[in-house]
N, C-alpha and C positions, 0 to 999 in steps of 0.2 A: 728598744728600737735602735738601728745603727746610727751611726753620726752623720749626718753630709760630709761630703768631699769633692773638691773639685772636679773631679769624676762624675762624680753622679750629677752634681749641679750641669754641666757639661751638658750630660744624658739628657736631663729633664729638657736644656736648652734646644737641645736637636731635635723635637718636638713644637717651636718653633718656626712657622715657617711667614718668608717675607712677604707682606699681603700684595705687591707689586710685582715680585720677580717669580715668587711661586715656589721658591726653596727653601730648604733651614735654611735659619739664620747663621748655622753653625757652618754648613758646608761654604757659606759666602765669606767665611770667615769676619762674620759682623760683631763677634764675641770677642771684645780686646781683651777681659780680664773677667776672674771669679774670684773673691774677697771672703773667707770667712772669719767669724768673731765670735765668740761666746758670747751668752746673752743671758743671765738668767741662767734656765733651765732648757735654754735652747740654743741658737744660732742665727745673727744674722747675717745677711750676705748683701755683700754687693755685687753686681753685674754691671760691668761694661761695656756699653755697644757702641759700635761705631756707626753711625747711618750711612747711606750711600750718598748723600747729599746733606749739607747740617741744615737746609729747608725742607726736610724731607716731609711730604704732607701726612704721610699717615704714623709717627711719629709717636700719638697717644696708642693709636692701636698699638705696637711693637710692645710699647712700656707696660700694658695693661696685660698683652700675651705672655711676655716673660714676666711681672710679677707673677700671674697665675701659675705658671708651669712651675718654678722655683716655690714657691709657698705650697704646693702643693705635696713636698716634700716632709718628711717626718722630722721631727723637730726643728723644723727653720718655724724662726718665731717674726722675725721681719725682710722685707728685702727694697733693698733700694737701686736702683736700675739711674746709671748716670751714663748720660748720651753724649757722644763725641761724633768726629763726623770723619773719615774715610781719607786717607792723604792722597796725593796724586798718584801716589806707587802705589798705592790699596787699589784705588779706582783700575789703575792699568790691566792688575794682575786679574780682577773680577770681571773686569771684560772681554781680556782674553778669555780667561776658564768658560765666560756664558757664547764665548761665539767658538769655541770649541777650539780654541788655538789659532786661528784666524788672525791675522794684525790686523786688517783691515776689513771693513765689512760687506760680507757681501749677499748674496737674497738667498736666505736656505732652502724655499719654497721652490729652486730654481738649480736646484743641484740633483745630479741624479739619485744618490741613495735615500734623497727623503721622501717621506712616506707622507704626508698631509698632503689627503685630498684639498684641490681649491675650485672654490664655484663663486663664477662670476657671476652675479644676478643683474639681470639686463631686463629693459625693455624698449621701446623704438620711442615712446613719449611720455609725460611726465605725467602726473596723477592718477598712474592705477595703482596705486600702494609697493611698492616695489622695497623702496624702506621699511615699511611696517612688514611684508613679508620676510624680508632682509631680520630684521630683530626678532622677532618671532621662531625663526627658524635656529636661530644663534642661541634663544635661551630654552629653547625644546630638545636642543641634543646637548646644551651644556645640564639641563636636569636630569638627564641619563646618562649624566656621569663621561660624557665625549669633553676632552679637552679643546677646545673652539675659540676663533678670534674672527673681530667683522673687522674689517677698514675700507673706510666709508671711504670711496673713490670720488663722489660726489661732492667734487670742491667746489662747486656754484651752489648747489642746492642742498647740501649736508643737513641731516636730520638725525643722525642717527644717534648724538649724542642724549637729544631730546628723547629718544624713543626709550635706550635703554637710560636713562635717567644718570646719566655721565654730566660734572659740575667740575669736576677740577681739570687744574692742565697738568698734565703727566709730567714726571720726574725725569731729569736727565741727568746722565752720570757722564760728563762732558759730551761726548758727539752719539751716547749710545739714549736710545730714549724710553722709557718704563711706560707702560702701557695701561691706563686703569682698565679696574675690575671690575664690573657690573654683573650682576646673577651671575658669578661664574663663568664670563666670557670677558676676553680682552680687548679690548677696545680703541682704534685710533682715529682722529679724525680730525680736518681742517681746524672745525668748527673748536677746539679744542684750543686755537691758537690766536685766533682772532675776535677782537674785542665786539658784544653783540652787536647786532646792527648793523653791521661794518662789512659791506661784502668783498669779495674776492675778485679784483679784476687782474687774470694773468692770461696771458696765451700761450699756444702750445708748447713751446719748449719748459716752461715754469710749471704747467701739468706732469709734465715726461719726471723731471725733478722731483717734484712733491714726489709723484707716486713709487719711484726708486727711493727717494728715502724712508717714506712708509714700509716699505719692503726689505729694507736695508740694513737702518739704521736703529729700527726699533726692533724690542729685544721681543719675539713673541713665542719664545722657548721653544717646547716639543708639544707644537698640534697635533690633534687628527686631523681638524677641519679648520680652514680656513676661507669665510665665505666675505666676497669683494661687495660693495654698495656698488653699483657702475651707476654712473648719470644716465639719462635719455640717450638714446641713439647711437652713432657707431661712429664719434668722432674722434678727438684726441686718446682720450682716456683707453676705451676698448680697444684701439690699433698700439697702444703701449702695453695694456694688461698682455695682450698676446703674444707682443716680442718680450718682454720680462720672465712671465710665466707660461710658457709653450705649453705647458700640460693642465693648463685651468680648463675647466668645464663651464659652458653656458647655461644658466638657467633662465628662463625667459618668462615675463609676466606679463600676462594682457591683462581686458575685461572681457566679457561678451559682445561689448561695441564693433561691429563690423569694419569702422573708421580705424579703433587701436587694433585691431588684429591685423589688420592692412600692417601698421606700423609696427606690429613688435615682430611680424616677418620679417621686415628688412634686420630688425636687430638681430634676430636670429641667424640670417642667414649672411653673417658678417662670417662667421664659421668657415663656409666657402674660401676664402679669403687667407684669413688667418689658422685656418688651419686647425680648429679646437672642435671639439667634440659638443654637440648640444643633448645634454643629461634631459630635458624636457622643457613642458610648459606650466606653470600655472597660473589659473585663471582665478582670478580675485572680480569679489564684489557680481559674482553668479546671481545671487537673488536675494531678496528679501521676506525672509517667512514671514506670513501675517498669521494674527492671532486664532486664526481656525486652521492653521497650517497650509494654507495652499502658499505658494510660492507664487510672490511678484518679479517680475523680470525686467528690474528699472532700468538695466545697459540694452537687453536684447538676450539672444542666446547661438549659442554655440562655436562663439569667437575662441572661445580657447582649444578648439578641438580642431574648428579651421587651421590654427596655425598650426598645431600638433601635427596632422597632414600635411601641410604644405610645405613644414619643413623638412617631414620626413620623406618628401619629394626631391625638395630641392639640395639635402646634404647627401641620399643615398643609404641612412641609417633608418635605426627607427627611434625616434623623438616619441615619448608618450605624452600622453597628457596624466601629469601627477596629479594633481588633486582642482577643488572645485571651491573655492572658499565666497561664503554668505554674506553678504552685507550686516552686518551687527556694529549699532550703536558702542557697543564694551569695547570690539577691537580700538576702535579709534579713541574711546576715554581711558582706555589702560595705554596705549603708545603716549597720549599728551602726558598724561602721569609718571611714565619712566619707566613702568612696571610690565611689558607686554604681555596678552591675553592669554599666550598659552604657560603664565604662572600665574594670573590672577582668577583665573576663568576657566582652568583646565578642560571641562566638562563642557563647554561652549561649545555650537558647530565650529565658528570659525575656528576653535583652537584644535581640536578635535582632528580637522584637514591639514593642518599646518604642522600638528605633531606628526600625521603619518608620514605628510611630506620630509619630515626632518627623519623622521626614522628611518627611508628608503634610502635617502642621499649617504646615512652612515653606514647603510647597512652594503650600497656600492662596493665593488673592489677596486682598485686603481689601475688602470691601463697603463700599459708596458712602454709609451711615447715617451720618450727625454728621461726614459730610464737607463743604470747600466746591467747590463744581462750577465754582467761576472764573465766577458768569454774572452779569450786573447786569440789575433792572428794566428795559425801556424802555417810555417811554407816548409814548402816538399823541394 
């Protein structure tokens, strides 16, 4: 069998990738040194990494990745992985490389050649599930393999950390901020910042802030999708998502309540207004099977199709109605859990609606608004 070599150790390292930022470790240049030693009848090694932070939280993962990768080498007989932490000029140079040369940072989601779809998910009033369909939909296309990030806009009422089962506060690499990882989608949120129980009293210029630097500031690589938490109704928050990101899409949730469907037209048809395009509606909490299968109708019925109409009155497009989701016990004990239903429950009606709705929105092309079309003036 061949020897190791710094090379190959190298190799195996580039297989590596940082559980936060989502790249080798090698390409972030986090690999300060490879050590080898005779050993016996074998070799050990040592590895040096640098963290992006010497608090870095996930820090055992890292150690436990690169033992595996380097041990899994032919004749390495031990390896010892000793961790250091990133100098100031380390840091500089990895945040240019991640914001693509950029000095200063600025919203990718909001530049013309990028390609991440973003859907704002709205509704006009608070408890038709609008977060749990928010989480749901995030780890339905991150399970088909869509690279996806939520941020929970909802800085009164932020839930979403709870839903996708989000516990630590994300890493900062001085002003830029790492984003945890929950089933494969990335995640930011208020709630993320602030000690429990402790609510959030800012007005609207402190909104307009947060959510620029949510957008900004933190690193959320190369989406496909990027889907917004919005709070209730069509105040601060929505009138900022709109002038930030020009090319976000609405997506709108009622119930069958004729009361919420009054109200998530208005959210809907903020569109008017600002200008964005309403992708649909979906109606949550439609019915409740009972045990001989007929369907109870605890809200009422036909509120999400009302709005579906009404919007597609009042914007001049055509607004469908996406999907129809069931009132099920599971949805809401898989959100309080961390774990949403369409990975615990696949096979559930609710999940069932929620995956196709997630499958539609990826399956979307991107409209040509706040894009550049590659074409130069010419004069005659």
């Amino acid at each position: 069998m061949p020897s190791p070599t710094v090379e190959s150790v190298t190799a195996a390292l580039a297989g590596v990738i940082d559980p936060e930022i989502r790249r080798p470790i090698t390409e972030l240049k986090m690999v300060r040194s490879v050590d080898l030693t005779a050993e016996g009848s074998g070799w050990a090694v040592v590895v040096g990494i640098d963290l992006t932070t010497a608090g870095c939280p996930l820090k055992d993962t890292i150690t436990r990745e690169v033992t595996e990768a380097v041990q899994a080498l032919d004749e390495v007989t031990s390896v010892r992985v000793e961790l250091g932490a990133m100098s100031a000029e380390q840091r500089a140079e990895l945040k240019s490389m991640l914001r693509g040369g950029a000095a200063e940072p600025v919203i990718p989601f909001a530049q013309p050649d990028n390609l991440t779809r973003v859907y704002a998910i709205a509704s006009g009033k608070g408890g038709v599930g609008k977060s749990s369909v928010t989480a749901n939909l995030a780890v339905a296309m991150a399970a088909d393999g869509i690279k996806v990030g939520v941020l929970d806009a909802d800085v009164y009422g932020f839930s979403i950390p709870r839903m996708l089962g989000v516990s630590q506060t994300p890493t900062k690499v001085d002003d830029m901020i790492l984003p945890p990882v929950a089933h494969g989608v990335k995640v930011i949120s208020i709630g993320m910042f602030v000690p429990a129980g402790q609510p959030v009293v800012w007005r609207g210029p402190m909104l307009h802030r947060a959510l620029q630097q949510f957008l900004a500031d933190v690193f959320w690589g190369d989406l496909d999708v990027l889907l917004l938490d919005l709070p209730p109704g069509t105040g601060d928050i929505a009138i900022s998502v709109a002038q930030m990101l020009p090319s976000s899409e609405l997506l709108v949730v009622t119930t069958p309540q004729v009361a919420a469907a009054e109200v998530a037209e208005r959210a809907g048809s903020i569109a008017t207004q600002t200008r964005q395009h309403v992708v649909g509606v979906v109606e949550n909490m439609s019915w409740l099977e009972q045990p001989d299968g007929s369907r109870l109708e605890v809200f009422g019925s036909g509120g999400g199709q009302r709005v579906a109409e009404n919007l597609s009155r009042i914007t001049g497009t055509d607004v469908p109605l996406l999907g129809q989701v069931p009132l099920d016990p599971r949805l809401r004990e898989a959100g309080d859990g961390g774990t949403p239903v369409t990975l615990t429950d696949p096979d559930s009606a609710a999940a069932r609606v929620l995956r196709e709705v997630a499958s539609g929105l990826v399956r979307r092309s991107r409209g040509l608004a706040g894009r550049s079309l590659g074409l130069s003036p010419v004069s005659h």
